[in-house]
TIVEXDREN-529077 format. One record per residue (C-alpha): x, y, z; residue number from 1. Coordinates in nm, 2 decimals, always signed. Layout:
N
REC xx yy zz i
REC X Y Z NUM
...
REM end
This chain:
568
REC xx yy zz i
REC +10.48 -0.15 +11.01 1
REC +10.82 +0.08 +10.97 2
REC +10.70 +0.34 +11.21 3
REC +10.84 +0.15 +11.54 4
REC +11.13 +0.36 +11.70 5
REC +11.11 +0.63 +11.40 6
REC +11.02 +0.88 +11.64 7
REC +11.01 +0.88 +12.00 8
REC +10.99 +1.10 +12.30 9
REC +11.30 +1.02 +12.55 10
REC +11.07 +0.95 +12.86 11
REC +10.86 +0.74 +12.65 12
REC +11.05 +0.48 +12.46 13
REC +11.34 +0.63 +12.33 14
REC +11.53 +0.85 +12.09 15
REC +11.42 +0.98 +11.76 16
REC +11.51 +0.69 +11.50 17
REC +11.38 +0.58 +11.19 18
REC +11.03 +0.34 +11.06 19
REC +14.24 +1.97 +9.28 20
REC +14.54 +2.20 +9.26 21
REC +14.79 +2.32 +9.03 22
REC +15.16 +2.19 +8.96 23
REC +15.47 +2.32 +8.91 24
REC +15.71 +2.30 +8.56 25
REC +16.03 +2.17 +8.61 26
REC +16.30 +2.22 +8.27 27
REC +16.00 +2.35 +8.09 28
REC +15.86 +2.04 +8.09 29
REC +15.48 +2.13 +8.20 30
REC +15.38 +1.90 +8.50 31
REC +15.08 +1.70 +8.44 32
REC +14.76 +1.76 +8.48 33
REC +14.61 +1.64 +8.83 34
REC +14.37 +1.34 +8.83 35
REC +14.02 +1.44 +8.87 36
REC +13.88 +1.36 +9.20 37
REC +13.66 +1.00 +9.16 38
REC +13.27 +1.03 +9.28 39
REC +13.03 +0.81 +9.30 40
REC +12.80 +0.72 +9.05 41
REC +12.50 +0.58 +9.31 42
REC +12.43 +0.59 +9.65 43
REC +12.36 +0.24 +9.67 44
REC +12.70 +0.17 +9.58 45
REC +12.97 +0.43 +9.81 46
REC +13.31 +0.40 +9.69 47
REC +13.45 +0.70 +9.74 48
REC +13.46 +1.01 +9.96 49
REC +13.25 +1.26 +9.87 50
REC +13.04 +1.55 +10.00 51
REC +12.66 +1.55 +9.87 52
REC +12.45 +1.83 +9.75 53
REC +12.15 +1.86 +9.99 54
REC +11.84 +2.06 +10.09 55
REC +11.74 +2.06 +10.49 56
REC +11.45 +2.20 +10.70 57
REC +11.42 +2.18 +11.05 58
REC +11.16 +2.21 +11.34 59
REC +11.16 +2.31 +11.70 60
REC +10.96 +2.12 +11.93 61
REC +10.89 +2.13 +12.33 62
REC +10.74 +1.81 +12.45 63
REC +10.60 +1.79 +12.80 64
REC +10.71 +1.39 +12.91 65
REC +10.47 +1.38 +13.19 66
REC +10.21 +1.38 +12.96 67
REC +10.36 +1.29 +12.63 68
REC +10.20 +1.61 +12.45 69
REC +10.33 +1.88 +12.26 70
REC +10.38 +2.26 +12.45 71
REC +10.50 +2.43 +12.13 72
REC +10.71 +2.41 +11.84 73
REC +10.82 +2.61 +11.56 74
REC +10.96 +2.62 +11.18 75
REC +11.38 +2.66 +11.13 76
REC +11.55 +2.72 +10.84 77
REC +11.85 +2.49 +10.77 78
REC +12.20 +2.47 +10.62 79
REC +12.32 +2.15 +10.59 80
REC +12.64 +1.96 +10.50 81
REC +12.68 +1.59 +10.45 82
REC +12.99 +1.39 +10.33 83
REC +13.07 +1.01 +10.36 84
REC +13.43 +0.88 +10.39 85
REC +13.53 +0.64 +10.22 86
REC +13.81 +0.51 +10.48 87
REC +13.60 +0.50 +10.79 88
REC +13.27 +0.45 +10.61 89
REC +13.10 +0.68 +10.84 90
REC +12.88 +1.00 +10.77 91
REC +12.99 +1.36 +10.86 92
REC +12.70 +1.62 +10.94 93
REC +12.72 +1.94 +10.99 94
REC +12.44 +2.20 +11.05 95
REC +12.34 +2.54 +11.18 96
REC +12.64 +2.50 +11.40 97
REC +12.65 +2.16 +11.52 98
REC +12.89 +1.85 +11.43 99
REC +12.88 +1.53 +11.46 100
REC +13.05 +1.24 +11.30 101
REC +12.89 +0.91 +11.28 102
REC +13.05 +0.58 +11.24 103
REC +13.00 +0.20 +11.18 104
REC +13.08 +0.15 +11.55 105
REC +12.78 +0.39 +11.65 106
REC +12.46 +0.19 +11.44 107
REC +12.21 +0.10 +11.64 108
REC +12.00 -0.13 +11.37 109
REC +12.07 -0.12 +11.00 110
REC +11.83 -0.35 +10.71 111
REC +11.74 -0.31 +10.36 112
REC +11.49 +0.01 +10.45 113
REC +11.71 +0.24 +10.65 114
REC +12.08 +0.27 +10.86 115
REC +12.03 +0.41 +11.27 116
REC +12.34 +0.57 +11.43 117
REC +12.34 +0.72 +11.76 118
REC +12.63 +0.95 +11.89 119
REC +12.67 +1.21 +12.19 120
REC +12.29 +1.24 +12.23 121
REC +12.21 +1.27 +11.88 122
REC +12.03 +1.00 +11.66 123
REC +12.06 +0.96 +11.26 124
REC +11.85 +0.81 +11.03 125
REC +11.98 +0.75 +10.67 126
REC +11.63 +0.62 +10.47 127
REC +11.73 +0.38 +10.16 128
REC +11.39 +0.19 +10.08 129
REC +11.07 +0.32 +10.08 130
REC +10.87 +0.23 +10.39 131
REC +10.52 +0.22 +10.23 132
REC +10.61 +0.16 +9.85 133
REC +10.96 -0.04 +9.85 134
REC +11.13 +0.21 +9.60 135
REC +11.50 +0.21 +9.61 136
REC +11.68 +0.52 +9.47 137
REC +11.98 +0.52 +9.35 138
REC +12.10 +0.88 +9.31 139
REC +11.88 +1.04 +9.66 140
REC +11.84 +0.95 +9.98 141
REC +11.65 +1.14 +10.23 142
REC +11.71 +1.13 +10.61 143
REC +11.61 +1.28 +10.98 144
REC +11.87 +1.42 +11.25 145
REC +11.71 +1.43 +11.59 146
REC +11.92 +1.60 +11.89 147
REC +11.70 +1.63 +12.25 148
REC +11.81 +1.80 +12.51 149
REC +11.56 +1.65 +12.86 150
REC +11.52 +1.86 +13.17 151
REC +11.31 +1.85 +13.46 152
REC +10.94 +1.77 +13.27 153
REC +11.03 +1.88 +12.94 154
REC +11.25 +1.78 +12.62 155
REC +11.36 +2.00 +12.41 156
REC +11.40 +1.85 +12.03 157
REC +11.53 +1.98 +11.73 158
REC +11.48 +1.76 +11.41 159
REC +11.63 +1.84 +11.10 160
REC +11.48 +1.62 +10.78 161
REC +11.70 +1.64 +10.47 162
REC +11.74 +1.43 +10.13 163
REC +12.09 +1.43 +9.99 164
REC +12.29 +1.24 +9.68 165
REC +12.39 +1.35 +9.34 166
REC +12.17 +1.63 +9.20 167
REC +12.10 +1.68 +8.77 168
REC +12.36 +1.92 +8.62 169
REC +12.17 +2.23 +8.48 170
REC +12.22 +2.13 +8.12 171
REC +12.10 +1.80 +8.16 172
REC +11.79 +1.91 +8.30 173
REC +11.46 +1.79 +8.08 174
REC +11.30 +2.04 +7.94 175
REC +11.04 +1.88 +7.70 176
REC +10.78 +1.65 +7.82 177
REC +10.62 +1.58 +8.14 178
REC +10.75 +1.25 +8.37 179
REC +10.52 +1.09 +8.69 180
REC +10.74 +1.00 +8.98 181
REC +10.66 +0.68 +9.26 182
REC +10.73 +0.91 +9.59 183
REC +10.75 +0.83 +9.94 184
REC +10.74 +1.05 +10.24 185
REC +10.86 +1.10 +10.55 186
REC +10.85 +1.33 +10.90 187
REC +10.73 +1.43 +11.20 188
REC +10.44 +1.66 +11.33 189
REC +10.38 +1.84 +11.69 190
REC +10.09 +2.08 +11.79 191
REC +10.05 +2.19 +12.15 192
REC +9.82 +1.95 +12.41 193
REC +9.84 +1.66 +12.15 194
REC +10.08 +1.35 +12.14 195
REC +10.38 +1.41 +11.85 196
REC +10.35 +1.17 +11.62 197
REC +10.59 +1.07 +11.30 198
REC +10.40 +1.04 +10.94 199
REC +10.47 +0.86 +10.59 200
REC +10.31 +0.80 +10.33 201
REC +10.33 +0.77 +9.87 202
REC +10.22 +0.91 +9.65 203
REC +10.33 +1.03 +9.28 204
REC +10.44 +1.40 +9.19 205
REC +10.37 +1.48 +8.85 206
REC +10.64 +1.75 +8.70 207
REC +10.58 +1.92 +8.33 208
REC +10.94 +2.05 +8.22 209
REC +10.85 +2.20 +7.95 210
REC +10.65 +2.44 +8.18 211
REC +10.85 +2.43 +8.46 212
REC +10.62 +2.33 +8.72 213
REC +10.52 +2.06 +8.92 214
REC +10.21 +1.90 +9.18 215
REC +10.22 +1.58 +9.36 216
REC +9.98 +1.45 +9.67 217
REC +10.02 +1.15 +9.88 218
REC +9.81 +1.00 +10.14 219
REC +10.00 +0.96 +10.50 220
REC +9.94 +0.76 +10.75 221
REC +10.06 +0.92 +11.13 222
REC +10.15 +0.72 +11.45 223
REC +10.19 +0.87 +11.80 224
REC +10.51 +0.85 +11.95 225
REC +10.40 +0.76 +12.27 226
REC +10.13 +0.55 +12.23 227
REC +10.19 +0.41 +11.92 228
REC +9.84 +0.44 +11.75 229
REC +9.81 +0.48 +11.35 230
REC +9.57 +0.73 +11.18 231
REC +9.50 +0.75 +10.86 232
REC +9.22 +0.89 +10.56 233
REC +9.06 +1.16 +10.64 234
REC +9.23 +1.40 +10.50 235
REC +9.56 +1.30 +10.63 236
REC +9.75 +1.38 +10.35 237
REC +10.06 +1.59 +10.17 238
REC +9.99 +1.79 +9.86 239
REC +10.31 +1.94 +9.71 240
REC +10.32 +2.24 +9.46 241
REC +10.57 +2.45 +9.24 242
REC +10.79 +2.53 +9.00 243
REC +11.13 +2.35 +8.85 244
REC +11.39 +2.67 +8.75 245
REC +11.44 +2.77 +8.44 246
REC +11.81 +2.76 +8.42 247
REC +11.91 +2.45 +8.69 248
REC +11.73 +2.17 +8.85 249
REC +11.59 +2.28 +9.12 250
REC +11.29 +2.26 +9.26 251
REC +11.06 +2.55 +9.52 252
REC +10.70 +2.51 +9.61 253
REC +10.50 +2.47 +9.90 254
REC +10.41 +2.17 +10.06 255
REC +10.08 +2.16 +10.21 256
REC +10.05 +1.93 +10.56 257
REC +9.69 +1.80 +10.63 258
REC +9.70 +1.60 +10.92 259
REC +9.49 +1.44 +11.24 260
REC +9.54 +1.78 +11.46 261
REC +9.54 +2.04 +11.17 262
REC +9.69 +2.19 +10.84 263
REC +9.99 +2.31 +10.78 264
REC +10.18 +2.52 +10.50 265
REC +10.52 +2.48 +10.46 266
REC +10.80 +2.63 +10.24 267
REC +10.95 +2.32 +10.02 268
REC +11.29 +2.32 +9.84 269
REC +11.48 +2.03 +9.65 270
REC +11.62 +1.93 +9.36 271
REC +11.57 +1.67 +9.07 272
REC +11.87 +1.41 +9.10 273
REC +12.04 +1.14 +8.88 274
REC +12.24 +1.22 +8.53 275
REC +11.93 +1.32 +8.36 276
REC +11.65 +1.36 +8.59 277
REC +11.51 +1.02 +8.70 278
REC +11.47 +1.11 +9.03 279
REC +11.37 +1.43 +9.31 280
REC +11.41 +1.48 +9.67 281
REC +11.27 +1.76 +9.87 282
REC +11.23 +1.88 +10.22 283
REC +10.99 +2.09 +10.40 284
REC +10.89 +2.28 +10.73 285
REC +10.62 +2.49 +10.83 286
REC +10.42 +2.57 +11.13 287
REC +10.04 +2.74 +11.17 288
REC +9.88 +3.02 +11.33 289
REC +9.76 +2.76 +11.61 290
REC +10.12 +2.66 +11.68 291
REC +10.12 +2.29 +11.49 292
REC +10.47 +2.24 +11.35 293
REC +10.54 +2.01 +11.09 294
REC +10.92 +1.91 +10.88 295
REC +10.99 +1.61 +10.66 296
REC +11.11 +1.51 +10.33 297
REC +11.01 +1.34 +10.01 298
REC +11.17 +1.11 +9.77 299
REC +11.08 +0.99 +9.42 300
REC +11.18 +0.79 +9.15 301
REC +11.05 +0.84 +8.77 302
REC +10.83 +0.59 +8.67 303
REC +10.72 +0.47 +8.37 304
REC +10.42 +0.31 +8.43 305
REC +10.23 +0.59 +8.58 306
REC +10.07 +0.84 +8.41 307
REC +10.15 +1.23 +8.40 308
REC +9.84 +1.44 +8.54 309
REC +9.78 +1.75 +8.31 310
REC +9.91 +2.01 +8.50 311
REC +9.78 +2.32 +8.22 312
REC +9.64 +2.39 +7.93 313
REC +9.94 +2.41 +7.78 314
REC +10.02 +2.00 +7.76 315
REC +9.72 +1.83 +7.77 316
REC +9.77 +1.46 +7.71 317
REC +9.50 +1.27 +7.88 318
REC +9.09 +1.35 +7.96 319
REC +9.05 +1.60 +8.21 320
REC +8.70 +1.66 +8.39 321
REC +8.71 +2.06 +8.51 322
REC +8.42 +2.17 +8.70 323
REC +8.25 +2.48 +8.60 324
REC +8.19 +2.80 +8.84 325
REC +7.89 +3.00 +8.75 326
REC +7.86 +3.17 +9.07 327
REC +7.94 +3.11 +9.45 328
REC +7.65 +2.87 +9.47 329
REC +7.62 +2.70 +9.10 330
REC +7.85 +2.50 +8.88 331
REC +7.87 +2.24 +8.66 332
REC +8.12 +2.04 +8.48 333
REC +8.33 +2.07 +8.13 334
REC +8.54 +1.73 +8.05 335
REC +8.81 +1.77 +7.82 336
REC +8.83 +1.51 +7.52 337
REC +9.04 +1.61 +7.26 338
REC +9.17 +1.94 +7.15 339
REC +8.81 +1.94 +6.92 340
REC +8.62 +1.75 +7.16 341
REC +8.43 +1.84 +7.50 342
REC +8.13 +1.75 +7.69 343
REC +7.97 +1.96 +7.85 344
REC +7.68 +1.98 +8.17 345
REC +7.52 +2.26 +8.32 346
REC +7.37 +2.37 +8.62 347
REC +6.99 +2.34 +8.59 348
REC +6.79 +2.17 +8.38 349
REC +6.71 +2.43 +8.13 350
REC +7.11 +2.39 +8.04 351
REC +7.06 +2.13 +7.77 352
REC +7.44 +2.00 +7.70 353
REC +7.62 +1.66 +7.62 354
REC +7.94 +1.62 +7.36 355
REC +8.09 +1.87 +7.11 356
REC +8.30 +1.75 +6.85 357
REC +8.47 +1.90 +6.51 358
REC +8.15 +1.89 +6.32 359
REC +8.00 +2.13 +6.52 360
REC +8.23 +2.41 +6.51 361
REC +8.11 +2.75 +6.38 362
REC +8.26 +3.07 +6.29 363
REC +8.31 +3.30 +6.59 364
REC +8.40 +3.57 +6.79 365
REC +8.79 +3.58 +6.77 366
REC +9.05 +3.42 +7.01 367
REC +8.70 +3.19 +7.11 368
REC +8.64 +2.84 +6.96 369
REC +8.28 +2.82 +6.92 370
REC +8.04 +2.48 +6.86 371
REC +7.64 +2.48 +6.78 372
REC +7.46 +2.21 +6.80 373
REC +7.07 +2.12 +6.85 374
REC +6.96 +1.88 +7.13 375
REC +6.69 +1.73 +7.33 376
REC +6.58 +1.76 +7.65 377
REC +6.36 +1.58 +7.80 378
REC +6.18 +1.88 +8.01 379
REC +6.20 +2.13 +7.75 380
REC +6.23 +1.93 +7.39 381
REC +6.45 +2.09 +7.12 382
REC +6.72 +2.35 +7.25 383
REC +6.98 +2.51 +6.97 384
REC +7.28 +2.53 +7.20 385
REC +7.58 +2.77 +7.15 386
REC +7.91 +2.69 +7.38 387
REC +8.17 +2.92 +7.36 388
REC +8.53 +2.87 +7.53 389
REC +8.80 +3.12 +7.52 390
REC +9.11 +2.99 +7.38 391
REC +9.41 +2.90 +7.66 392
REC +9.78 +2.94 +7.53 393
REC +9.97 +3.14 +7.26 394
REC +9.79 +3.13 +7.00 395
REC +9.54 +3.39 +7.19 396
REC +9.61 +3.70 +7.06 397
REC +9.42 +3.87 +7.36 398
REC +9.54 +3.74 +7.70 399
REC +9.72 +3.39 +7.67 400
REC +9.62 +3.17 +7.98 401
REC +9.80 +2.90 +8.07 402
REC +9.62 +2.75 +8.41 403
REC +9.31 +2.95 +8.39 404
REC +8.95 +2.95 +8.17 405
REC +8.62 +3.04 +8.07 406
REC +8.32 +3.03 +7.86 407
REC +7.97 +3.07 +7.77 408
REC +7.63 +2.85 +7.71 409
REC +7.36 +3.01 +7.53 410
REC +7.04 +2.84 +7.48 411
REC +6.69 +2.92 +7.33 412
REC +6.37 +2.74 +7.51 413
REC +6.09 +2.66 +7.26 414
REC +5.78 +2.92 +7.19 415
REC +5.61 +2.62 +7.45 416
REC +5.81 +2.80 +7.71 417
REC +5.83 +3.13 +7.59 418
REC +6.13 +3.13 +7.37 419
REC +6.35 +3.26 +7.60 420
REC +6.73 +3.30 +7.57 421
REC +6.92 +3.15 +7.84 422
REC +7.25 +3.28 +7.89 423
REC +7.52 +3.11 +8.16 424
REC +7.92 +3.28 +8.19 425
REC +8.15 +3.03 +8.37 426
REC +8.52 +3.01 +8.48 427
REC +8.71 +2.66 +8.50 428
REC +9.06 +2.55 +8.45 429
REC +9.37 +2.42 +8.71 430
REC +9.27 +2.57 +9.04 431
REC +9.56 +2.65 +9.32 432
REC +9.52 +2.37 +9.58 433
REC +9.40 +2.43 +9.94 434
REC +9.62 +2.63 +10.13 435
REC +9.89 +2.65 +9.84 436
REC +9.90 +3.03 +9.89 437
REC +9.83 +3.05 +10.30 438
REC +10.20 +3.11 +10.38 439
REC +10.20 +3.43 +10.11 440
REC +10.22 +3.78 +10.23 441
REC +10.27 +4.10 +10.04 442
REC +10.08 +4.23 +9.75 443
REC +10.02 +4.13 +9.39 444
REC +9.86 +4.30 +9.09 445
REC +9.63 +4.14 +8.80 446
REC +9.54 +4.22 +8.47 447
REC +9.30 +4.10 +8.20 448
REC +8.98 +4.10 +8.07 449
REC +8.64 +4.03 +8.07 450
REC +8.35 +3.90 +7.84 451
REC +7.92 +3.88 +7.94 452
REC +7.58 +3.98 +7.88 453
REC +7.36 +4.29 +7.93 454
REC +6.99 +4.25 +7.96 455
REC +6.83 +4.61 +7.98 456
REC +6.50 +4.70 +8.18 457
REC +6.34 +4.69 +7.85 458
REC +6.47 +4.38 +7.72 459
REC +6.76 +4.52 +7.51 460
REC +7.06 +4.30 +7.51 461
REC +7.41 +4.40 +7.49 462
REC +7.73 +4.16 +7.41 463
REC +7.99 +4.30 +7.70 464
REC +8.38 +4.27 +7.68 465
REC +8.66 +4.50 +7.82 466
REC +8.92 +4.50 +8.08 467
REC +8.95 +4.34 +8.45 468
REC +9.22 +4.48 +8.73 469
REC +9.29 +4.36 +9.06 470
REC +9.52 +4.46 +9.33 471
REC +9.55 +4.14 +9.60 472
REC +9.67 +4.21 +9.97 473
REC +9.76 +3.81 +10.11 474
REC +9.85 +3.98 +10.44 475
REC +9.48 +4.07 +10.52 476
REC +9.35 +3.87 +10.26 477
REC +9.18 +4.13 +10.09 478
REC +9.10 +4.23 +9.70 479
REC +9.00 +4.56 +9.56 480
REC +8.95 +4.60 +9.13 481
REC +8.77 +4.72 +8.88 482
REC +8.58 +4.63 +8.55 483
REC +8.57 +4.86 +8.27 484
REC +8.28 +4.74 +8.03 485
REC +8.09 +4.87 +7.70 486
REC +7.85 +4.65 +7.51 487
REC +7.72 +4.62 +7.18 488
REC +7.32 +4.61 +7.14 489
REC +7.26 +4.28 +6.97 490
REC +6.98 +4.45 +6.75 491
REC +7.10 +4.77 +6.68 492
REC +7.46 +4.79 +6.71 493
REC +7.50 +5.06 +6.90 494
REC +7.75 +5.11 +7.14 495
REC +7.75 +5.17 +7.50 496
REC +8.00 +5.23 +7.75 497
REC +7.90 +5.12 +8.06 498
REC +8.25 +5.27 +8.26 499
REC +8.45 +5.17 +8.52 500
REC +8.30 +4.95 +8.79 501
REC +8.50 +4.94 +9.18 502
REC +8.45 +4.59 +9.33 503
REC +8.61 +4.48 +9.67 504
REC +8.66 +4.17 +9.86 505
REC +8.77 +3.90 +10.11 506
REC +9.00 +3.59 +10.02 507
REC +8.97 +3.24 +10.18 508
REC +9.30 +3.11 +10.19 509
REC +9.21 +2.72 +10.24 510
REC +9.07 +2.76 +9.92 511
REC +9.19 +3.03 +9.71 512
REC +8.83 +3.19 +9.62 513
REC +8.82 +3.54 +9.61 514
REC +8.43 +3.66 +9.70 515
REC +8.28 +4.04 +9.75 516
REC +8.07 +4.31 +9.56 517
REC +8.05 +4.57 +9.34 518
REC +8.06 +4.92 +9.52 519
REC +7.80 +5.12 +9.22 520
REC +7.47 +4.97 +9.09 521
REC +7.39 +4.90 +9.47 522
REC +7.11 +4.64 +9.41 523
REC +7.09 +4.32 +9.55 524
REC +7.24 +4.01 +9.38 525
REC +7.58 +4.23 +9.27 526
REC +7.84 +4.01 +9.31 527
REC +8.23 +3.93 +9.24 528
REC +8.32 +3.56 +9.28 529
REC +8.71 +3.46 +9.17 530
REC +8.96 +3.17 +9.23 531
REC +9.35 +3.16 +9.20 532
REC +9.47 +2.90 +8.95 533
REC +9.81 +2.78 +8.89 534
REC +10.07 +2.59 +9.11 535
REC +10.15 +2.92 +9.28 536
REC +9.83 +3.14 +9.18 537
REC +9.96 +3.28 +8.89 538
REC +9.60 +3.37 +8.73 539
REC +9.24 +3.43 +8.85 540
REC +8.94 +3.40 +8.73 541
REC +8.60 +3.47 +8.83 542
REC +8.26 +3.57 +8.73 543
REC +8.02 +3.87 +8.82 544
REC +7.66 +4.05 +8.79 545
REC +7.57 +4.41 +8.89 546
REC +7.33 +4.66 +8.76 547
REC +7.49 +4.97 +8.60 548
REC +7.52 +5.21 +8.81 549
REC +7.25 +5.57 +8.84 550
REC +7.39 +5.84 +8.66 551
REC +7.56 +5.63 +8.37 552
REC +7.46 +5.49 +8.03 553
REC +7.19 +5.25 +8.00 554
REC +7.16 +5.28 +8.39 555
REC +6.99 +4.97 +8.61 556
REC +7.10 +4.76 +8.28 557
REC +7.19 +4.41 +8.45 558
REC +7.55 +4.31 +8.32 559
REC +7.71 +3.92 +8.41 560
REC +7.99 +3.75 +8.26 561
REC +8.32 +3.65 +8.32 562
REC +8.65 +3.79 +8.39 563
REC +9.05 +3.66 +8.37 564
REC +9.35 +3.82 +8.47 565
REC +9.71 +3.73 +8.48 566
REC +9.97 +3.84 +8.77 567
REC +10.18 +4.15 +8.63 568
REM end
């Protein structure tokens, strides 16, 4: 159990520790070149000096040591320095201001997992074995800086978590494939009127180069500082999200912080390290409305013998099991096969469904694949089924999605049960994780389309499509669009042009689902239901039902579908 004397309040038990130049020419003779300056080729094996690239994050916290409970704290920004020397085989940090050089002479405890150095008041922690999982990098190392400052009741402590080591050079970046990396993690957490506790935790982080981005999720386990008690399950977790650049290695996301006293956001920033990628480092820091603070850092090592979660549509290499949105209120599921192959189950029994293969693919509406096939159910006998799915990537000649889905059942019920056509729009595809977007403020604009059906007062029927627009405030976590539809009677082909339809709404940003109403064709049941997919959000997608409105063609006609949009 690593956590003892990671973290600790002063009053309690004790600090925080941790579970070349040019030449001149003499007689013409040019004077040689200078000798490159050596570096090290792993951390686990210093022979030289050298200063390390590194990403920091810091937190502010105010502990109350009567008590041993947090008053406040607060998210810091950080700029960091790091270099070891050689000679004295101590550590130089610098940051925000402050300086400190540890030596040999000022460890306090050193084994396999980590090296503890305390100096004037402050306490480093240099992390070299995974606490939970045993990995050992060889290219990053991640590490905490504590620094109190005790007076009267309170303690004032900063903490700074960073990783550090040799980062991938830009053109040695991968850029094809996808990799699965062993991760461990490591930090502390503070809210106010609760006991500060330390965390850590592995997990894997999945990263798709070819795409550029990247998820990950560990479960943690915390332990109070003054107590000592461990907590974990329960949603005590870290879920990491984001994008690897385009022209270097690094890495930026969000790191999401779910732990015994809350949830917390936090910015994330890192790097992939090694000559060619094998491993990443990252560090975070965040706080909440509520005042809970969080910072920490993560670590992780390719690994061969895990396997890459799909991360889009756009490298599928394993079976994926999406569920289905019909509404607010229904879904289903759509699993994933093959590139040919799905199954598919609906909502209600009337939905007769199972596996689509090759054999039964039909001739369709473009940039859609579509399968028929005949089953049977057991309530309603033999159903001809139609499943249509719109077509993800480039070779959609309408609006390419990468993260983001959707399709349609149709079904007819035997003359036993009137013969009625059943008709079911639904959005799936790589949703945004919880809170991934609760830190985002501004405004951002979407644009796409949308497909559905329109069953008239008189029982005409109309094949919808057209265009989708939305305008997203995360500030007041709002939404405002508009769908612009016309339909095609499916017995006449005639057709209609059912306008432009205003629809507004509410975000909830634990869970990225847009929900809200149409403001024409005022009867009840019109409704807007969306969710962000995508690492960072990137698309929505949604379905909807409203009558068109008075006043327009085919008025009171009941239109439904589905809509997608991608951020402009």
């Amino acid at each position: 159990m690593r956590y003892k004397g990671l973290l600790a309040c002063t009053a309690m038990i004790g600090l925080l520790s941790a579970c070349g130049g040019g030449g001149e020419s003499v007689g013409g003779i040019p004077a040689p070149a200078p000798s490159p300056t050596p570096s090290n080729n792993s951390l686990a094996d210093l022979r030289y000096s050298q200063s390390f690239a590194n990403d920091a994050a810091a937190m502010s916290a105010v502990w109350d040591r009567a008590t041993g409970t947090g008053i406040s704290g607060s998210a810091k920004s950080a700029t960091m320095a790091i270099a070891y020397n050689a000679n004295t085989n101590g550590y130089s940090i610098s940051v925000d201001g402050y300086s400190q050089t540890f030596l040999p002479a000022d460890q306090t405890s050193t084994d396999d997992y980590d090296a503890i150095y305390s100096s004037n008041g402050a306490r480093l922690t240099l992390i070299a074995k995974g606490y939970d999982n045993n990995i050992v990098t060889q290219y990053v190392r991640m590490g905490l800086l504590q620094r109190n400052n005790s007076g009267g009741s309170t303690q004032d402590t900063e903490l700074t978590s960073f990783t550090y080591g040799l980062p991938t050079d830009a053109a040695m970046r991968p850029r094809t494939g996808s990799a699965a990396y062993n991760t461990q993690a490591f930090g502390a957490v503070s809210a106010p009127g609760v006991e500060p506790k330390a965390f850590q935790g592995s997990g894997q982080v999945d990263i798709d180069f070819a795409l550029g981005v990247f998820s990950g999720h560990s479960y943690l386990t915390e332990y109070g500082l003054v107590n000592g008690g461990g907590a974990s399950g329960g949603g005590i977790e870290l879920t990491t999200v984001g994008q690897l650049s385009s022209t270097n290695a690094a890495l930026t996301g969000s790191a999401i912080y779910g732990g015994w006293d809350g949830t917390v956001t936090a910015d994330l920033s890192g790097s992939l390290y090694g000559p060619s990628g094998q491993e990443l480092g990252a560090t975070f820091s965040g706080q909440n409305a509520g005042g809970m603070s969080v910072t920490g850092s993560i670590v992780g090592q390719r690994d061969s013998t895990l396997t890459p979660a799909n991360l889009s549509f756009a490298n599928m290499t394993q079976q994926q099991t999406f569920y289905t949105r019909m509404s607010e209120y229904s879904g289903g599921n759509l699993t994933w096969q093959n590139s040919e192959t799905f199954l598919y189950s609906g909502y209600s029994s009337d939905e007769a469904g199972g596996q689509f293969t090759i054999a039964d693919k039909v001739a369709g509406a473009a940039n859609f694949t579509t399968y028929r096939k005949t089953f049977n159910s057991a309530y309603y006998g033999t159903q001809d089924v139609t499943l249509e799915l719109y077509q993800p990537g480039v070779s959609n000649t309408e609006l390419p999605l990468t993260y983001a889905s959707f399709g349609h059942w149709q079904g007819s019920l035997p003359a036993s049960y009137g013969g009625a056509v059943n008709s079911r729009w639904f959005v799936y595809g790589f949703t945004t994780p919880n809170y991934a977007l609760a830190n985002r403020t501004g405004s951002a604009s979407y644009e796409g389309i949308a497909y559905g059906t329109g069953l008239g007062a008189s029982g005409q029927r109309y094949d919808l499509n057209g265009t989708s627009s939305l305008a997203v405030n995360f500030g007041s976590d709002t939404f405002t669009g508009a769908l612009a539809l016309s339909g095609r009677n499916t017995s006449t082909s005639d057709l209609v042009d059912f306008g432009s339809t205003a629809f507004s709404g509410v975000i909830n940003n634990r869970s990225n689902i847009l929900t809200g109403d149409f403001s024409a064709g005022g009867a009840m049941g019109s409704a807007i239901y969306g969710q962000f997919y995508g690492p960072q959000g990137r698309e929505v997608a949604g379905t909807f039902v409203f009558n068109a409105p008075q006043g327009g063609a085919a008025a009171g006609t009941n239109l439904s579908g589905a809509f997608a949009a991608t951020q402009k």
